[in-house]
C-alpha positions in Angstrom: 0.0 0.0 0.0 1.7 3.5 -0.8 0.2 6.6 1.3 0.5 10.2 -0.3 0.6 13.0 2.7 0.0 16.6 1.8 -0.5 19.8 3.4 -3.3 22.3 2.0 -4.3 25.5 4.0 -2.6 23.9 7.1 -5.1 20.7 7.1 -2.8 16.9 6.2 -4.6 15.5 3.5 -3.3 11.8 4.0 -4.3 9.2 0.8 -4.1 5.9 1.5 -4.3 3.2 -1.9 -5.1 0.4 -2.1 -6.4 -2.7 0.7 -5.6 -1.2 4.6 -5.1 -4.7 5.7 -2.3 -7.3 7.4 1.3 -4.7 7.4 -0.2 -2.3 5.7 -2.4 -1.1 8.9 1.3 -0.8 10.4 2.3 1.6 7.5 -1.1 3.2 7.9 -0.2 3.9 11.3 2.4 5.3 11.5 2.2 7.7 8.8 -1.5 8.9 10.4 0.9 9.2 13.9 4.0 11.4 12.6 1.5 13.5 10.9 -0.9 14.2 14.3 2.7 14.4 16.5 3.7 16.8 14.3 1.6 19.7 15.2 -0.1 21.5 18.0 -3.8 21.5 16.7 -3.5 18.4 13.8 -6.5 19.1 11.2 -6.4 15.4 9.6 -8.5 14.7 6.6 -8.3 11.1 5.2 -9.0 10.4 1.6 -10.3 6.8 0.8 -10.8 7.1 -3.2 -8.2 4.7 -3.8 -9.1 2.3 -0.8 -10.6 -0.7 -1.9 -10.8 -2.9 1.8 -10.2 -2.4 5.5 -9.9 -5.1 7.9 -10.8 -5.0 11.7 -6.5 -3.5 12.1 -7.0 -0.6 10.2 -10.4 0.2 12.0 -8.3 0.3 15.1 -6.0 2.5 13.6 -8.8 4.9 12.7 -10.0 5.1 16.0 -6.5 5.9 17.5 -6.1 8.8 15.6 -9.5 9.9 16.2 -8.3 9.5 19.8 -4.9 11.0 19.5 -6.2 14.2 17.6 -9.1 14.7 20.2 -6.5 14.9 22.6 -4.8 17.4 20.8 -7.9 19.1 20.2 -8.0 18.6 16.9 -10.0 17.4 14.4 -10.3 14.3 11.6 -12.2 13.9 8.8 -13.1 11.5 5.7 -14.0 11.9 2.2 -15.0 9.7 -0.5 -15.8 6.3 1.6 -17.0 3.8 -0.3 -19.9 1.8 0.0 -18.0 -1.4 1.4 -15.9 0.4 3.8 -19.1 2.5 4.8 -21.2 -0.3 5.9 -17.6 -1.7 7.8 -17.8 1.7 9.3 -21.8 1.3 10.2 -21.3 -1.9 11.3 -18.7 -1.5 13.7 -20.6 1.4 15.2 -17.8 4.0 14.2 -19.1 5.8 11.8 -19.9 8.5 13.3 -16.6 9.2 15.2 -15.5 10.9 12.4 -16.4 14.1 9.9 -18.0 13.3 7.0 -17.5 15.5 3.9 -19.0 15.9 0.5 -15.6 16.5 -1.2 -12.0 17.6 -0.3 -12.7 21.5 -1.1 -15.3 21.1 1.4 -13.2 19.2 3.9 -10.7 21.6 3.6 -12.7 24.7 3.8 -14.3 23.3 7.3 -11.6 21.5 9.1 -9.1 24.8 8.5 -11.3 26.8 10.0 
């Protein structure tokens, strides 16, 4: 799985590819970690376009740095969540841990305000 990380009007736009399963939950991880470390007030939006499956690891992950950013007071949101990963989401009673938005100029525009 390859990750992209970018910074737009200070929020870390952070695209994972691919299936967030087995080591690449690890990889997920940690780049989601060094990203919320790295500032004061961590405005996180993840992208899952390119996502096509997420096991029970990577919903852990996603709840850790919905955890790690509240304790920063700081805020994490999702775009584009497919169907599949959705229901995952629903499912597993998550869903509604994080900020859902319509598309990334939206995303951006909120979570950098």
């Amino acid at each position: 799985m390859a990750t992209q990380v970018r910074q737009q009007d200070g929020v870390t736009v952070i695209e994972p590819n691919g299936r967030i399963v087995g080591l690449a939950v690890s990889e997920l991880r940690k780049t989601i970690s060094e990203q919320i470390e790295a500032t004061d007030t961590p405005r996180i939006l993840i992208n899952f376009a390119d996502v096509t499956q997420v096991d029970s690891g990577g919903l852990g992950t996603l709840m850790e740095a919905r955890a790690m950013t509240n304790q920063k007071q700081g805020r994490i949101g999702v775009i584009h969540v497919g169907e599949n990963i959705r229901n995952l989401l629903v499912m597993s009673r998550i869903v509604n841990q994080f900020e859902h938005f319509e598309n990334e100029d939206a995303a951006i525009s909120e979570l950098s305000a």
